[in-house]
C-alpha positions in Angstrom: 102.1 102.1 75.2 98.7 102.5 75.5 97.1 105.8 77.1 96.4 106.0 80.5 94.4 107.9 82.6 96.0 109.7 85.8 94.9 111.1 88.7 97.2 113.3 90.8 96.9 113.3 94.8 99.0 116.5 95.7 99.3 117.7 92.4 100.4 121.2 93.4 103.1 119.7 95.6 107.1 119.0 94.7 106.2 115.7 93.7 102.7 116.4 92.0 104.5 118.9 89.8 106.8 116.8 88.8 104.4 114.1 87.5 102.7 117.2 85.4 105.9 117.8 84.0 105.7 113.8 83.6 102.7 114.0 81.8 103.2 116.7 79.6 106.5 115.4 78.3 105.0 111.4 77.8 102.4 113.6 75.3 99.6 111.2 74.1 101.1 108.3 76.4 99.4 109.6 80.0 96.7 112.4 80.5 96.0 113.7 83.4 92.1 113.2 84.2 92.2 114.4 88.1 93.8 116.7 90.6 93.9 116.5 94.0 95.5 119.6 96.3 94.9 120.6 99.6 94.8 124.7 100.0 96.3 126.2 96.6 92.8 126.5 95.0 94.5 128.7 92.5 97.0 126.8 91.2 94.8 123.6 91.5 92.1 125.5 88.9 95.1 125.9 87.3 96.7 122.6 86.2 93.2 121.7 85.8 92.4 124.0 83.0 96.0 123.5 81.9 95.7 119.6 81.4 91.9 119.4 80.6 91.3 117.5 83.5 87.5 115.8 84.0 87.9 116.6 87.9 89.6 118.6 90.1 89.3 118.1 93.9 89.6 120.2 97.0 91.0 118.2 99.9 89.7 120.7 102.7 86.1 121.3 101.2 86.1 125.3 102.3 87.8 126.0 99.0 85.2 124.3 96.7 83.2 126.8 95.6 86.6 129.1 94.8 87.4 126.2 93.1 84.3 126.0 91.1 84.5 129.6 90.3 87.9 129.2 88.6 87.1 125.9 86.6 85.6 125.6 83.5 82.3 124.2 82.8 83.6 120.7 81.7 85.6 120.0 85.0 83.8 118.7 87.4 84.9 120.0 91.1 84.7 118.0 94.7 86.2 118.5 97.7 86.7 116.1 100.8 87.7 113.1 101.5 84.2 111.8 99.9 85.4 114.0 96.6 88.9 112.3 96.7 87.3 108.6 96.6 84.8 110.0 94.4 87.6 110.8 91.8 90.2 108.0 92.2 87.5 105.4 91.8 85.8 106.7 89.0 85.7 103.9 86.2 88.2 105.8 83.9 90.7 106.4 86.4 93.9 103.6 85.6 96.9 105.0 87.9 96.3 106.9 91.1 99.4 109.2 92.2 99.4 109.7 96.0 101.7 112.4 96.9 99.8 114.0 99.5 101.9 114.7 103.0 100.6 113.0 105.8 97.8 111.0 106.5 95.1 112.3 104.4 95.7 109.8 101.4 95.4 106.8 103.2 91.2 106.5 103.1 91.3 107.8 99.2 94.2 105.2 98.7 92.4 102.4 100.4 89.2 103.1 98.3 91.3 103.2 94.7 92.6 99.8 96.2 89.4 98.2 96.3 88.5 99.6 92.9 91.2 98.1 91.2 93.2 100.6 90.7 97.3 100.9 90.2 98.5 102.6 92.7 101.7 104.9 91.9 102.8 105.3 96.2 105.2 108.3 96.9 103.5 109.3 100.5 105.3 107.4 102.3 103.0 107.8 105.4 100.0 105.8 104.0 102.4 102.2 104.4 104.5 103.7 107.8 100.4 104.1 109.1 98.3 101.1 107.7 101.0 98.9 105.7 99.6 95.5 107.0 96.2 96.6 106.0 96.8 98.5 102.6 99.3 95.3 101.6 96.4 93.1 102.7 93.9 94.9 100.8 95.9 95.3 97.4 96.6 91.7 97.4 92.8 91.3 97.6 91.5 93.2 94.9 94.7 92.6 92.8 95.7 95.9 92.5 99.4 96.9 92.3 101.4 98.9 94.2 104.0 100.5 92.4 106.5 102.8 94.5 107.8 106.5 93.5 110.1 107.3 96.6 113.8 106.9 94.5 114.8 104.5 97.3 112.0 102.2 96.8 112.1 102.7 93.1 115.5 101.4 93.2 114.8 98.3 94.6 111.9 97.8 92.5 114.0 97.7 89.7 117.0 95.9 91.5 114.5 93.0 92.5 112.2 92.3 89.4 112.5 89.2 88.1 114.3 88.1 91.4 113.3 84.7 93.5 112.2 86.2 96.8 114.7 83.4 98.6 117.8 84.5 96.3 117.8 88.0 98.6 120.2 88.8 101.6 119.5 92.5 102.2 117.7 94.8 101.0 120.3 98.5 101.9 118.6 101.9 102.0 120.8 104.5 101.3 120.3 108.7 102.7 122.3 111.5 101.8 122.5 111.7 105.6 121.3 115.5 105.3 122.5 119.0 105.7 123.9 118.5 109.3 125.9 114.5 109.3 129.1 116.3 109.9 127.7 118.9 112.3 129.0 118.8 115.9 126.1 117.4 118.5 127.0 120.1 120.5 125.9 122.9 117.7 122.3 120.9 116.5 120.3 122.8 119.1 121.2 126.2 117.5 120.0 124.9 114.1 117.1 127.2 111.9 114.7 125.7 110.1 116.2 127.7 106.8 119.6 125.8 107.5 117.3 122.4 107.9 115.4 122.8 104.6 119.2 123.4 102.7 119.3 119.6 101.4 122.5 119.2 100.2 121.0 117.2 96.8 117.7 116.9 96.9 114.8 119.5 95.9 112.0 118.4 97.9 109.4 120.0 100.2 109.2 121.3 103.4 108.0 118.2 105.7 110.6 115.6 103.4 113.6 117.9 103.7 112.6 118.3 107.6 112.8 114.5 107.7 116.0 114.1 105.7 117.7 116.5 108.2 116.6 114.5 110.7 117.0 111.1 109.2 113.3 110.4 109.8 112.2 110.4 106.4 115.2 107.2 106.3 113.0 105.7 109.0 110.0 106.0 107.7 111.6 104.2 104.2 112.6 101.6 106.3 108.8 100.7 107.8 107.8 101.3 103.6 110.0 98.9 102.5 108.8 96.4 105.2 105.9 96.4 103.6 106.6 97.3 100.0 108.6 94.2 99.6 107.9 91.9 102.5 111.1 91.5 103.5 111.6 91.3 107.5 113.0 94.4 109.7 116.4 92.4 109.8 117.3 92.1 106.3 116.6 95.9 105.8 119.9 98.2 106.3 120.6 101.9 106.0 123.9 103.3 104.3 124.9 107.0 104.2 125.9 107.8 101.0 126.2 112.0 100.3 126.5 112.1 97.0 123.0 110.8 95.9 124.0 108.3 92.7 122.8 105.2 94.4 119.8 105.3 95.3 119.3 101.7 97.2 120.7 98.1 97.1 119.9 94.8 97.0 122.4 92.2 97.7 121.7 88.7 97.1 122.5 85.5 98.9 125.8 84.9 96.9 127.2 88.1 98.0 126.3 89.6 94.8 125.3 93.6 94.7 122.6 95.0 92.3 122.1 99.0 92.6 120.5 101.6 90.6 122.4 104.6 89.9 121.0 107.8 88.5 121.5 111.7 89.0 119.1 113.2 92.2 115.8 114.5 90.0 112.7 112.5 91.3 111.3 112.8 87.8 113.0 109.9 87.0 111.3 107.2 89.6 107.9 109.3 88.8 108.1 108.4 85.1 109.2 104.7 85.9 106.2 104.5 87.8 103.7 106.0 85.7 105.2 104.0 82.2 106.1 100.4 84.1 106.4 98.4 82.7 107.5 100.0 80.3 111.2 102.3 80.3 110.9 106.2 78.4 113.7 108.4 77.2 114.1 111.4 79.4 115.7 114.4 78.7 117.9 114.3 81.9 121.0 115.4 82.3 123.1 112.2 82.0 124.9 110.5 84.8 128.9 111.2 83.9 130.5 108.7 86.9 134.1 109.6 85.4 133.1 113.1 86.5 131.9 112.0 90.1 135.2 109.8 90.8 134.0 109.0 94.2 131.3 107.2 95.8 131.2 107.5 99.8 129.2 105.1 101.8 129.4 105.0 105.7 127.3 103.5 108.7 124.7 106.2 110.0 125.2 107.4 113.4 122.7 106.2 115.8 123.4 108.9 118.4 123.4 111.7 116.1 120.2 109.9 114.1 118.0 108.4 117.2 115.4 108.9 114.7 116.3 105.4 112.9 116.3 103.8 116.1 112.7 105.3 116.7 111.6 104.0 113.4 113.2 100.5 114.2 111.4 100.2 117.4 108.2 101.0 115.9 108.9 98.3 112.7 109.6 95.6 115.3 106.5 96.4 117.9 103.8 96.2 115.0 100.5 97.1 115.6 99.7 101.2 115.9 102.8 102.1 116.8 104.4 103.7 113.5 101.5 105.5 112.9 102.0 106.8 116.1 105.7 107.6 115.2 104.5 109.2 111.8 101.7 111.3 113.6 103.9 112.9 116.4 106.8 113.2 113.9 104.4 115.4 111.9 103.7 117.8 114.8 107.0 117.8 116.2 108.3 119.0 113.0 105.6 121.9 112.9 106.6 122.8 115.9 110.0 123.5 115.3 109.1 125.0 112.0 107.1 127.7 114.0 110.4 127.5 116.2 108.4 126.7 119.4 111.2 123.7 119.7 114.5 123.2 119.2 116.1 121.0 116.3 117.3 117.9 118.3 113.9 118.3 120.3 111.9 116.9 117.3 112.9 113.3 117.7 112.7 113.6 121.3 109.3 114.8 121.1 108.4 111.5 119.0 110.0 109.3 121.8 108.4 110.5 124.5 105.4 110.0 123.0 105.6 106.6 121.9 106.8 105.5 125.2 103.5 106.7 126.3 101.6 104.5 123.8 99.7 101.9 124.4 100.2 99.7 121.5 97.6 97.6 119.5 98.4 95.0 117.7 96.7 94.0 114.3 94.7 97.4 114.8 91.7 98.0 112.5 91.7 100.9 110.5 89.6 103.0 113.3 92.3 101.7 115.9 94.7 103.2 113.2 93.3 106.3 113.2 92.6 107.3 116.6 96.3 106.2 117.3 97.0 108.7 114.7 95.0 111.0 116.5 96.0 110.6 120.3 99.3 111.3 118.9 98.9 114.3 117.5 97.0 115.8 120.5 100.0 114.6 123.0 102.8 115.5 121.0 101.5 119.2 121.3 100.7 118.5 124.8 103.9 117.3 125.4 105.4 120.3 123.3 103.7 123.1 124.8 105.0 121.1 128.3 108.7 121.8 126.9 108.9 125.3 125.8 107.3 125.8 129.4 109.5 124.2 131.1 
């Protein structure tokens, strides 16, 4: 395989470090030309120096000049979102690897687009936000898309090579989080140390929040719209605890394809970064006889309204999911701070898109101050509640 040149959006992240593990272990296959990270200057100037990277880039620009203090003469630093499109569309630049949280990747992402670049996706909030418009955009500058959530991953794989028309459904599966068991009656009581205890998963803060709440299962649901094109009724969620399979795709003759694999994200990260190509990695290996039972089950829509929020938003279109993504974000801060209550969080998001006026086929600015009106009436609207 021949080298290629990666930059890292979020590199200091679960998922950024990951793909530096990634790179390090591919060796001579994948160097790491750029870093990206939003306020750990330090470990930023770090990874940079450690991967002899060409640029390193500060996403809120106040840490730029500790951030060329700690760099070495031969890495060039920027900062803002000017600095992020600066890097990712820099003509040596092959893969870009967007892992930042929230909505800060989605103009850097748009601008790696239009230069040509692949796109390896695992912020999930940059399709939820703009799909129709990124999707759009990639198939205009033929650039490809290629996804790193281990959902999406799997049904990469389970669909390539497969006629669109030869699919039924396309089934999602969640680990259904720390609380699916819990009585409704005991999620108000819940901490946010007992919501960040995934059960399988080692992610960060704002994912594991999600999975807890089965948001993040929403949000894959709008992704996948877009990812693969397939409409809102041939997409289907399964709870499955155990974490194996990590998505579905059954065909029209009733036929099942899934991909199967232990819960370590460095695995859809590598299969991102090498496709289309498949590398050994040292893993530890997937021993079913040990497992001896795979559970699957319906989610609960009444303990989960979260999926029904997400579903709402996939069928309206227009600026609504990036409405749903944007008070999700500050609903969850808020109960991180504990100014809200667990089961609050999704009711925060629904009260706010009922007070949405929707747009449909929205430009990007329509996107964006969507984005922003409902960030500033979801902490309206939360403020309201510990009030009252």
């Amino acid at each position: 395989m021949a080298k290629k040149n990666l930059v890292i959006l979020g590199s200091t992240g679960s998922i950024g470090r990951n793909a530096v593990w990634i790179a390090h272990h591919l060796g001579e296959e994948l160097h790491v030309c750029g870093v990206a990270a939003a306020r750990n200057i330090q470990g930023l100037a770090d990874q940079a120096r450690e991967l002899r990277c060409e640029w390193a880039a500060a996403a809120d620009p106040v840490g730029l000049r500790d951030l060329r203090r700690l760099l070495p003469a031969n890495c060039r630093a920027v900062a803002g979102e000017a600095g992020l499109i600066e890097m990712v569309t820099a003509p040596a630049v092959d893969i870009v690897l967007c892992a930042i949280v929230g909505t800060a990747g989605l103009k850097p992402v748009l601008a790696a687009i239009r230069a040509g670049k692949t796109i390896a996706l695992a912020s999930k909030e940059i399709l939820v936000m703009a799909g129709e418009q990124v999707m759009a955009e990639a198939a205009r500058h033929h650039a490809r898309i290629l996804p790193v959530d281990s959902e999406h991953s799997a049904i990469f794989q389970c669909l390539e090579g497969r006629p669109r028309d030869s699919v039924r459904r396309i089934i999602l599966t969640a680990s259904g989080g720390p609380f699916r068991n819990t009585p409704a009656e005991a999620l108000a009581g819940i901490t946010s140390a007992e919501a960040l205890a995934h059960p399988t998963w080692n992610m960060g803060p704002k994912v594991t929040l999600d999975s807890a709440t089965m948001m993040n299962k929403g949000l894959e649901l709008i992704e996948a719209r877009w990812l693969f094109g397939y409409p809102a009724a041939q997409l289907e969620v399964l709870i499955h605890p155990q974490s194996i399979v990590h998505s579905l795709v059954e065909f029209v003759d009733g036929g099942l394809l899934a991909q199967l694999g232990v819960p370590d994200m460095r695995l859809p990260i590598q299969y991102a970064l090498t496709w289309p190509a498949r590398r050994p990695l040292p893993l530890e290996p997937l021993d079913l006889a040990r497992l001896r039972t795979l559970e699957f089950s319906a989610p609960d829509q009444n303990r989960f309204p979260a999926l029904r929020l997400a579903r709402n938003a996939m069928d309206a279109g227009g600026t609504l999911a990036a409405v749903l993504n944007a008070a999700n974000e500050v609903a969850v801060s808020r109960f991180m701070t504990g100014a809200i209550r667990f089961p609050e969080i999704t009711a925060l998001v629904g009260r706010v898109m009922e007070r949405h006026d929707n747009q449909p086929h929205p430009t990007l600015e329509a996107i964006l101050a969507a984005d922003a009106w409902a960030r500033r009436v979801a902490a309206e609207l939360a403020v309201e509640g510990v009030r009252g």
